[in-house]
C-alpha positions in Angstrom: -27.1 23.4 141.3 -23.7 21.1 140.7 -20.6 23.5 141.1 -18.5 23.0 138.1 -16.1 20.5 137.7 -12.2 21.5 139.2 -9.8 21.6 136.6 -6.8 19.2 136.8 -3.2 20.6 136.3 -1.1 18.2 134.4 2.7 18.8 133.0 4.7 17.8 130.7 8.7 18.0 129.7 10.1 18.2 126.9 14.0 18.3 125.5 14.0 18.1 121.4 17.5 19.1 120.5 16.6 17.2 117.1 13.1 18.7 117.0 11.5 15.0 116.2 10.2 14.2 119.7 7.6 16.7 119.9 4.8 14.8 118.0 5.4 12.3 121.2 4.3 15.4 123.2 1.6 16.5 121.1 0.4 12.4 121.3 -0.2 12.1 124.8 -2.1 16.4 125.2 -4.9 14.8 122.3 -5.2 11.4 124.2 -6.0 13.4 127.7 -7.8 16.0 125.9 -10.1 12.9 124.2 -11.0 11.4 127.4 -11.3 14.3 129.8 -14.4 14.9 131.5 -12.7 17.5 133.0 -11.0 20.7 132.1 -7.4 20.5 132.4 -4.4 23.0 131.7 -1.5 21.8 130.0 2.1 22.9 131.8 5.0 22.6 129.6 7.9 22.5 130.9 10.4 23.0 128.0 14.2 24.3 127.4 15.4 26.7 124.1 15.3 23.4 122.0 11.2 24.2 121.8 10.7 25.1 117.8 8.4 27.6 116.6 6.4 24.6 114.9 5.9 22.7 117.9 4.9 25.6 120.0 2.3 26.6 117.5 0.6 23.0 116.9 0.9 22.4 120.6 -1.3 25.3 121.2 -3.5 24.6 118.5 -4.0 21.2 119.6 -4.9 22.1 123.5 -7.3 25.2 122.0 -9.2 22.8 119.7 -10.6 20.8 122.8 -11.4 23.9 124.7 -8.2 23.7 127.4 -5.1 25.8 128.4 -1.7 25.4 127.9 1.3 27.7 129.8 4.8 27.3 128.8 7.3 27.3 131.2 10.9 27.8 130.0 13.5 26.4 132.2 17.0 26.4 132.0 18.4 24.0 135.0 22.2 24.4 136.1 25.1 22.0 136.3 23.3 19.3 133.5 25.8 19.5 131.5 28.2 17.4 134.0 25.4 14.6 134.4 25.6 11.3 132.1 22.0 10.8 131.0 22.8 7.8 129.4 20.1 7.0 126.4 17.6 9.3 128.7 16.4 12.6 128.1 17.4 15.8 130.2 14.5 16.6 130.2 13.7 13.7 132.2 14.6 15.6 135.1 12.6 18.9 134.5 9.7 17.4 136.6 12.3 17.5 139.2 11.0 21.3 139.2 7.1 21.0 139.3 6.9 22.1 143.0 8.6 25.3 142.8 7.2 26.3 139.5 4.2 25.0 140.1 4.1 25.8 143.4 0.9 27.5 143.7 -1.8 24.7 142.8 -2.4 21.3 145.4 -1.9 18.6 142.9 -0.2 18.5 139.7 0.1 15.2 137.4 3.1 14.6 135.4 3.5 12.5 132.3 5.9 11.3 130.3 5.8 12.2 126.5 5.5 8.5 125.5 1.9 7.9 127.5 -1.6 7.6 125.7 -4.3 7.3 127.7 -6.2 4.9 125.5 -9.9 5.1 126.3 -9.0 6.6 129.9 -10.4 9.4 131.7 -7.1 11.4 133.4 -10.4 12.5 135.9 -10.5 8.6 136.9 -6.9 9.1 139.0 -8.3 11.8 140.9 -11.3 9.9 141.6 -8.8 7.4 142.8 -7.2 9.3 145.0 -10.0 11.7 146.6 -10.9 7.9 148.0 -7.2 7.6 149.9 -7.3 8.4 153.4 -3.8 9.5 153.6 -2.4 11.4 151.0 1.7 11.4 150.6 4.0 14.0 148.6 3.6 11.4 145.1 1.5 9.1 143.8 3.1 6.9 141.3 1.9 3.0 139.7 4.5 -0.1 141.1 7.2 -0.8 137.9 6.4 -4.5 137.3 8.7 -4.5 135.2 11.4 -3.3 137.0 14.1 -6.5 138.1 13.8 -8.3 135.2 16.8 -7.7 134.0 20.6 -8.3 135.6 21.5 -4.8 135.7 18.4 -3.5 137.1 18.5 -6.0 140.4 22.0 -4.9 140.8 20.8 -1.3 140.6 18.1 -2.1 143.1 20.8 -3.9 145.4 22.8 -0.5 144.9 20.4 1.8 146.3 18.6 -0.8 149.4 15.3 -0.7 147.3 12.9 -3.6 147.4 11.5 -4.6 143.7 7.6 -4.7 145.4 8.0 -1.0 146.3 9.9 0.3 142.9 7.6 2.7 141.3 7.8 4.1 137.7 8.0 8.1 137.0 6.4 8.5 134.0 3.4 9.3 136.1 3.4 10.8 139.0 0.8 12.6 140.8 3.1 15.6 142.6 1.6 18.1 145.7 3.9 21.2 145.7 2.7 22.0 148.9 4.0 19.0 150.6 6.8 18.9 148.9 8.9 21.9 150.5 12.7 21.2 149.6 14.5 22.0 146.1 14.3 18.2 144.8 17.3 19.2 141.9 19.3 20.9 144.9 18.6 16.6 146.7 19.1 15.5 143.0 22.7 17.1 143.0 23.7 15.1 146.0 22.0 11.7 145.3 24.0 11.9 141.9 27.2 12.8 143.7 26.9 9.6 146.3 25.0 7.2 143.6 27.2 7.5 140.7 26.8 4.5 139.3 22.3 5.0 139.0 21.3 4.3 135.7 17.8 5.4 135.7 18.5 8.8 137.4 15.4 10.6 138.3 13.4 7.2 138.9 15.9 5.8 141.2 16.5 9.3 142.8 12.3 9.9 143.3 12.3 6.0 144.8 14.7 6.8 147.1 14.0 10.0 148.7 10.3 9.6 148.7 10.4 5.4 150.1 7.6 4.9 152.2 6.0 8.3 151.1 4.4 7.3 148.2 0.5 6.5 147.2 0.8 3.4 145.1 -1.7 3.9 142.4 -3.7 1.5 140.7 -2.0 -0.7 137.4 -4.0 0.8 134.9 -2.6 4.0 135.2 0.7 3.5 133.7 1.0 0.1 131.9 4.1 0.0 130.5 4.7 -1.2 126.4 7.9 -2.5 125.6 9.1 -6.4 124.7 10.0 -7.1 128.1 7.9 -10.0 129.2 6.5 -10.4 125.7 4.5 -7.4 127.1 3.8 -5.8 123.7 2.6 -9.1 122.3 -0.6 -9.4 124.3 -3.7 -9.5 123.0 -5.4 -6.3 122.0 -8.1 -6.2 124.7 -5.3 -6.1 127.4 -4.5 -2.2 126.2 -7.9 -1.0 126.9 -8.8 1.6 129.2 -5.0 1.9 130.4 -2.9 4.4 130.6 -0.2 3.1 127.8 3.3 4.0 128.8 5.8 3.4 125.5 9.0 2.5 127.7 12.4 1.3 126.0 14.0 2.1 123.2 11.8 1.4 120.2 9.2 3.9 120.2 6.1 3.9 117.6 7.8 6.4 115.7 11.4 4.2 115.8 10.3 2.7 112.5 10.1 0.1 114.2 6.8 -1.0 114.8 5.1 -3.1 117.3 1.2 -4.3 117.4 0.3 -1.9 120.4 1.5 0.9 118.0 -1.9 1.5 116.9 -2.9 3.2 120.0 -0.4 5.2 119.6 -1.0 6.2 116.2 -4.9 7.0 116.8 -3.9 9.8 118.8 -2.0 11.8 116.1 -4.8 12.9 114.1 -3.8 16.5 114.9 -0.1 16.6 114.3 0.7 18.2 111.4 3.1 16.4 108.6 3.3 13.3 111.8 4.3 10.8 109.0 7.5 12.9 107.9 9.0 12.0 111.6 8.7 8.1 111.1 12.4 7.4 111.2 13.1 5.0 108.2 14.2 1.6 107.3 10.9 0.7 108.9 10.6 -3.1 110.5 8.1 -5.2 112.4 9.1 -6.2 116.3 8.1 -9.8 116.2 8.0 -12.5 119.1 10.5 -15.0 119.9 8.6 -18.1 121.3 10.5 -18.8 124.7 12.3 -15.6 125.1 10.2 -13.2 126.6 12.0 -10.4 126.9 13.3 -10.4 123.1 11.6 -9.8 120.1 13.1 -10.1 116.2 13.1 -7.4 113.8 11.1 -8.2 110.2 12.0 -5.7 107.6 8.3 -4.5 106.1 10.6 -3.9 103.0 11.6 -7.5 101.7 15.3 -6.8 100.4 16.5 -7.0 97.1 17.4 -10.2 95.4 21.2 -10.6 95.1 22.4 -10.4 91.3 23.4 -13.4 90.1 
């Protein structure tokens, strides 16, 4: 007789002092409920900025595939004095998995901009019950990461090597091996590295270097322009994990061709097209510039009065 299948923990953060970034939430919970072959609990990690209407459809959402959801309320000291730049706060609430998740072996975090497109969240810990050595993270190389000026400065900054940079919008976490207060080592890497743009990733990167499982590409394939990267052709998104980094977002109103994976994920969102942020435009390529795109208005203007 086959024992039943363990359930995988999985968490989530989310800051919505607007209360529009929640359908990103609810996005990634239906595409890991789709694909699971496994059951799963849902953590949510959350602040006072969680509405009534969000915590509702999140649970309805999670229910309707047969899962669980907790919700953990945080309320983390001394962020007020930290610059998060164009990044969320809440960006460092997985920064608190191990202690309040301290009672489970393994917990995977996501970002609220990942879809697992066609993916089975079980495949990772397929992945991973194959390692021989397991470290305190798991987490997928950044190719991306040093394309840009500022970012091999920022690499320079901290003494990290590009080849080893890892991205944080997955991580696979164990409490259990992780036994310090990683905001309390946050507090101090902030105090000596004031100049880190991309706080908790360069923080994680440096205190866990040469600690960390590198985990497959697939598992966080990053969507933006950089690298013409959300221009490739449509059979390049499949069976990936789909991680919608930089700033325009599929619900931006401005809307790129690997959008649509996105969207097929938001069948359960109540109202979703009332949070498309408006004048809406097309990101389109720029033939030798691959790490720029144009913006096409889908709204041809007016005709100037003669």
């Amino acid at each position: 007789m086959k024992s039943a299948p363990k359930q995988l923990e999985i968490a989530l953060a989310l800051h919505d002092a607007q209360g529009n970034y929640w359908p990103y939430t609810a996005a990634t919970i239906t595409s890991v409920c789709e694909h699971t072959s496994v059951p799963v609990c849902v953590h949510l990690l959350h602040d006072d900025t969680l509405c009534s209407l969000a915590r509702e459809s999140l649970k309805k959402i999670v229910s309707s595939y047969g899962h669980a959801l907790e919700l953990h309320s945080v309320t983390p000291k001394n962020f007020d004095k930290l610059n998060f730049r164009h990044f969320s706060p809440a960006s460092l609430y997985r920064l608190m998995i191990p202690e309040i998740l301290a009672q489970h072996d393994q917990v995977i975090y996501l970002d609220s901009d990942i879809i697992f497109n066609q993916i089975d969240i079980a495949t990772i810990q397929q992945w991973l019950d194959k390692e021989k050595i397991l470290y305190p993270i798991a987490a997928v190389h950044d190719d991306l990461f040093g394309c840009y000026q500022e970012q091999i400065d920022e690499l320079k900054n901290l003494g990290l090597n590009a080849s080893q940079y890892f991205n944080s919008g997955l991580l696979v976490m164990h409490p259990t091996m992780i036994q310090e207060n990683l905001l309390d080592s946050f507090e101090v890497f902030a105090k000596s590295h004031p100049s880190a743009i991309h706080l908790d990733q360069d923080f994680l990167n440096l205190h866990f270097c040469g600690k960390v499982n590198l985990l497959p590409p697939e598992f966080n394939f990053q969507v933006n322009i950089t690298q013409d990267r959300a221009f490739k052709a449509p059979d390049v998104f499949e069976n990936k994990v789909l991680h919608f980094t930089g700033k325009n977002k599929p619900l931006s109103g401005k809307f790129a061709p690997p959008d649509i994976y996105f969207w097929r994920y938001t069948h359960l969102i109540p109202k979703i097209s009332t949070y498309i942020q408006s004048p809406h435009f097309y990101l389109q390529q720029i033939p030798g510039q691959p790490n720029s795109a144009r913006l096409i208005p889908s709204i041809p203007k007016p005709p100037k009065k003669p």
